[in-house]
C-alpha positions in Angstrom: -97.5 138.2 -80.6 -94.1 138.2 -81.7 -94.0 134.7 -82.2 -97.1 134.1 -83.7 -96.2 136.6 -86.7 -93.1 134.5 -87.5 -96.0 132.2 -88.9 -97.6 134.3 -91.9 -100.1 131.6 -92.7 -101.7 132.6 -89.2 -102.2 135.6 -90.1 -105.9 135.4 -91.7 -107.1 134.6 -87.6 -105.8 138.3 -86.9 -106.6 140.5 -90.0 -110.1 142.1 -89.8 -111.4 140.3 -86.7 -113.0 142.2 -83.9 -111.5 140.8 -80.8 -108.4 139.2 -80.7 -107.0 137.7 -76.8 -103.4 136.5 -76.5 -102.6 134.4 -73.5 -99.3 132.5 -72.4 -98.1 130.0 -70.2 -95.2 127.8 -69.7 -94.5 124.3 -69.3 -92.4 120.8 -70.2 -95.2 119.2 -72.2 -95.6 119.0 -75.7 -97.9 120.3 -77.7 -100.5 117.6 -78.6 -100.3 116.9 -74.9 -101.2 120.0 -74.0 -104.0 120.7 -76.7 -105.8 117.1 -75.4 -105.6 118.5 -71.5 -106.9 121.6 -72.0 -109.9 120.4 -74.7 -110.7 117.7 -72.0 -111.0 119.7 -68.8 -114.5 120.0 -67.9 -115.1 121.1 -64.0 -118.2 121.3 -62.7 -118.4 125.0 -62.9 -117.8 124.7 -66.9 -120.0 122.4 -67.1 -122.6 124.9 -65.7 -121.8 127.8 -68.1 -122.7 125.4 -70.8 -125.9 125.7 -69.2 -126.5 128.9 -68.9 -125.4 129.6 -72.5 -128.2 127.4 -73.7 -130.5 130.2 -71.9 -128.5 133.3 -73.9 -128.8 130.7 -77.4 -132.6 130.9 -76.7 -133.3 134.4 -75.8 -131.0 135.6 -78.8 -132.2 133.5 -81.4 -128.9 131.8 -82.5 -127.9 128.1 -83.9 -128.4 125.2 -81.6 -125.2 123.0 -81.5 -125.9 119.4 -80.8 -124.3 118.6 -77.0 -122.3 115.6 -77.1 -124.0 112.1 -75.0 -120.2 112.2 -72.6 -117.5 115.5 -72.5 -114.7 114.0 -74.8 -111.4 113.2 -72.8 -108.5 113.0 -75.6 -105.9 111.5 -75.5 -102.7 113.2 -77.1 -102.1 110.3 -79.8 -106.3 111.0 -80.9 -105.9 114.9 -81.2 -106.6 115.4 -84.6 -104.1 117.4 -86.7 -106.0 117.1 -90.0 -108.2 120.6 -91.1 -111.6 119.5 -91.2 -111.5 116.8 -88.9 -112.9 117.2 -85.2 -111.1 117.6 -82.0 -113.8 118.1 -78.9 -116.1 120.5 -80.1 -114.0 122.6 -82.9 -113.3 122.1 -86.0 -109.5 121.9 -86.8 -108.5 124.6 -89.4 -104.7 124.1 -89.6 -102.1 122.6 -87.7 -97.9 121.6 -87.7 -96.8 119.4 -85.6 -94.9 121.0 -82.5 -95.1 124.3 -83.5 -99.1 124.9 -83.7 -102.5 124.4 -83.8 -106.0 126.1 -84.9 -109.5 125.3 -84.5 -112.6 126.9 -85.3 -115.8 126.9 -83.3 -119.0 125.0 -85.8 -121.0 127.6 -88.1 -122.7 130.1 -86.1 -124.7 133.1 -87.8 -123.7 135.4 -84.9 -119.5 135.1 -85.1 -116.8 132.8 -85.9 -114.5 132.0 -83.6 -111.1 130.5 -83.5 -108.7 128.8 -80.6 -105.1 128.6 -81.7 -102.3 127.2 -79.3 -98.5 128.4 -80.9 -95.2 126.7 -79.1 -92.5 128.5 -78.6 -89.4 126.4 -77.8 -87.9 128.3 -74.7 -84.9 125.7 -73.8 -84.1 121.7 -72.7 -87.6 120.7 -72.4 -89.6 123.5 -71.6 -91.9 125.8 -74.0 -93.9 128.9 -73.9 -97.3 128.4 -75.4 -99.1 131.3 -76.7 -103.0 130.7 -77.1 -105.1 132.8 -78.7 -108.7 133.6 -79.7 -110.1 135.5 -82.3 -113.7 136.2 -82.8 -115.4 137.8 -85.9 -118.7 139.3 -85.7 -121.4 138.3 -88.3 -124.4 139.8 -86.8 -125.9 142.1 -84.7 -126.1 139.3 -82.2 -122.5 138.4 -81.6 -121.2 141.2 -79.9 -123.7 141.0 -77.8 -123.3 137.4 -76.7 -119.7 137.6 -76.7 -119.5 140.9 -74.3 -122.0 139.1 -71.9 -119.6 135.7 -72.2 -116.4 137.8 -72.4 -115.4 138.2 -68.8 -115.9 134.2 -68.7 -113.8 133.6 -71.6 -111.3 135.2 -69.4 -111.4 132.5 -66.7 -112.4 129.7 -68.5 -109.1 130.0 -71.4 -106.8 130.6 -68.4 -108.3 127.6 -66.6 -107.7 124.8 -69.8 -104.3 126.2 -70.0 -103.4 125.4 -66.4 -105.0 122.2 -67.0 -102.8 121.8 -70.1 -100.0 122.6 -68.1 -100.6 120.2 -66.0 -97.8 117.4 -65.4 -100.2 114.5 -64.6 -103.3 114.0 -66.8 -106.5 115.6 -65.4 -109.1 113.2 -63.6 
């Protein structure tokens, strides 16, 4: 967290929210390389939990997102920097080149969440990212949701940032 607080302007995805997660991994790629792997890894198993979050969006009432026709694979050049603009499903929220990155989830009623990837700049080459998620409750409904998700979020962060970490591109 250390590093992440040397960047005060981040500090509105911290203050007041009710579940902050802090990961970190290392590797030799940069950052918008990174970012587009991990936003464009989509295994079969992810691909499932989609589905059975369309079952918990039903039974709990909340806002349908439109699913996209094909999973978006990004390339690093395409990742949008730019707040407002889209990158996969989020919604970028603000952004520096090599150092960081922050998206938001699209307008739910039950929570906001955000997705923030911070580089830290280790030595020749290789960085330490430090990605993070912070979710704010705006209704009964989202702590519910999230605590049934929660133990997925888990495996499914840790999985994009191996795929990030990746030194080839994922298939």
């Amino acid at each position: 967290m250390d590093v992440i607080n040397q960047y005060k302007e981040l500090g509105v995805y911290f203050q007041n929210m009710d579940y902050v997660d802090v990961k970190t991994i290392e590797n030799d790629v940069d950052l918008r390389t990174f970012i587009s792997r991990m936003l464009s890894y989509y295994p079969w198993w992810i691909i499932l939990l989609y589905r059975v979050r369309e079952i918990m969006v039903s039974v709990l009432g909340l806002v349908r997102h439109e699913k996209p026709e094909d999973l978006p694979s990004i390339k690093p050049e395409d990742l949008s920097f730019k707040p407002g603009e889209n990158a996969s499903f989020f919604i970028v929220c603000k952004a520096k080149e090599d150092e960081y990155w922050i998206a938001e989830s699209p307008e739910d009623k039950h929570l906001a969440a955000f997705i923030g990837v911070v580089a830290e700049k280790i030595n020749q080459g290789r960085t330490r990212y430090h990605v993070f998620t912070s979710v704010k409750y705006l209704h009964w409904t989202g702590p519910v949701y999230f605590n049934l998700i929660r133990p997925f979020h888990h495996i499914v962060v840790r999985s994009m940032m191996k795929a990030g970490a990746q030194k080839s591109p994922v298939a």
